[in-house]
N, C-alpha and C positions, 0 to 999 in steps of 0.2 A: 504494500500500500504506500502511496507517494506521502510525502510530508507534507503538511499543510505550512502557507506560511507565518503561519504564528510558529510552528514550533521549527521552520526554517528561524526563526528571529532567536529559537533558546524559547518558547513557549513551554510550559507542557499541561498535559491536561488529568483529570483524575476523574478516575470510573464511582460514575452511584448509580445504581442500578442496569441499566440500558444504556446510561446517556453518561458522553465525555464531557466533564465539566471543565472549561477552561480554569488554570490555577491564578489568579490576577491580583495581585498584592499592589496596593501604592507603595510608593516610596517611602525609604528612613529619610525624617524631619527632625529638624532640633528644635525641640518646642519653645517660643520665644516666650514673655508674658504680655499679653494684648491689651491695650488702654481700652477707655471709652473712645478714643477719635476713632482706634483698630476695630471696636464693636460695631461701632455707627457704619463703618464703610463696610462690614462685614454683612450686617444687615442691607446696605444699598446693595451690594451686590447681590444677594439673595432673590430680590427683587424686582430689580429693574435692571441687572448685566448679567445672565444668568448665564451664557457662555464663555464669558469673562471667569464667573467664580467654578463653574468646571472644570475648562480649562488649568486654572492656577491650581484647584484643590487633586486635580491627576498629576498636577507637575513635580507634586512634590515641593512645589515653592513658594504654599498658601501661608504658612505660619510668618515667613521672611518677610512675605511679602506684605502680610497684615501689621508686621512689627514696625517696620520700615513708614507703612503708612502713619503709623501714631505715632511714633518719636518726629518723621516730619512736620503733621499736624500741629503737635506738641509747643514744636520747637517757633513756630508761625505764630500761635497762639499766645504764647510769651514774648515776642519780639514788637505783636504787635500791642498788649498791654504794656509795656515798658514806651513807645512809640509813644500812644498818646496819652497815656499820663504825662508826657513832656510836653508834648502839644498844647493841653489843657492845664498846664500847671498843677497839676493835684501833686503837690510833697507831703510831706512827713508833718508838715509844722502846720498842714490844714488839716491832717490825722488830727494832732495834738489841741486847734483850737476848734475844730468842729466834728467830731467824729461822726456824725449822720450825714452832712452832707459828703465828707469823703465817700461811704459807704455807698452814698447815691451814685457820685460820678463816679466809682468804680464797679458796681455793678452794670453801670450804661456801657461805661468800656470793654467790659468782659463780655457783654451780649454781643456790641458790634462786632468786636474779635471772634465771638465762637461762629456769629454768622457768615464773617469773611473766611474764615479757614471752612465750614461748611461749601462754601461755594466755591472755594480755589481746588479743596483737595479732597475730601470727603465725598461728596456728590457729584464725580466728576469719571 
């Protein structure tokens, strides 16, 4: 009997009952630890790239890939709260003489920031 080419490729298959079951194992992954930015795009992808997150999750290079995405994210998301707290003047010493209203404008800043890293890198 001729070889099929999967197991021309190093396939092989295993008998249950009647039927040759192909043996198909993913890949060894080094499991990274996934933020929420890596959840979020994890979840986009589930959703709305769904050949996208097959593809990467056969490649063996979903974990990486999901890591990479959040420390990205991350790193955006801090750059850009640092950014306009300069912008905006919000220091230390409007902590000190008004602690609500810092609280205000940094809260506004950490929205705009989560929204701009949602739209550059997460949903994209």
């Amino acid at each position: 009997m001729a070889k099929t080419i999967f197991e021309e490729l190093g396939g092989k298959y295993e008998r249950q009952v009647d039927y040759l079951i192909p043996c198909i194992a993913l890949p060894a992954e080094e499991e990274q630890p996934i933020g929420t930015w890596g959840q979020r795009h994890l979840d986009y992808l589930k959703q709305h790239r769904k050949v996208t997150y097959t593809n990467l999750l056969t490649s063996g290079r979903f974990n990486a890939y999901l890591a990479d995405i959040d420390k990205q994210a991350q790193e955006r998301f801090e750059r850009l709260i640092e950014g306009m707290k300069q912008a905006q003047g919000i220091t230390e010493r409007l902590k000190e003489e008004n602690a609500l209203e810092w609280v205000q404008h940094l809260n506004n800043i950490s929205a705009c920031a989560r929204e701009i890293v949602n739209e550059e890198i997460i949903y994209v």
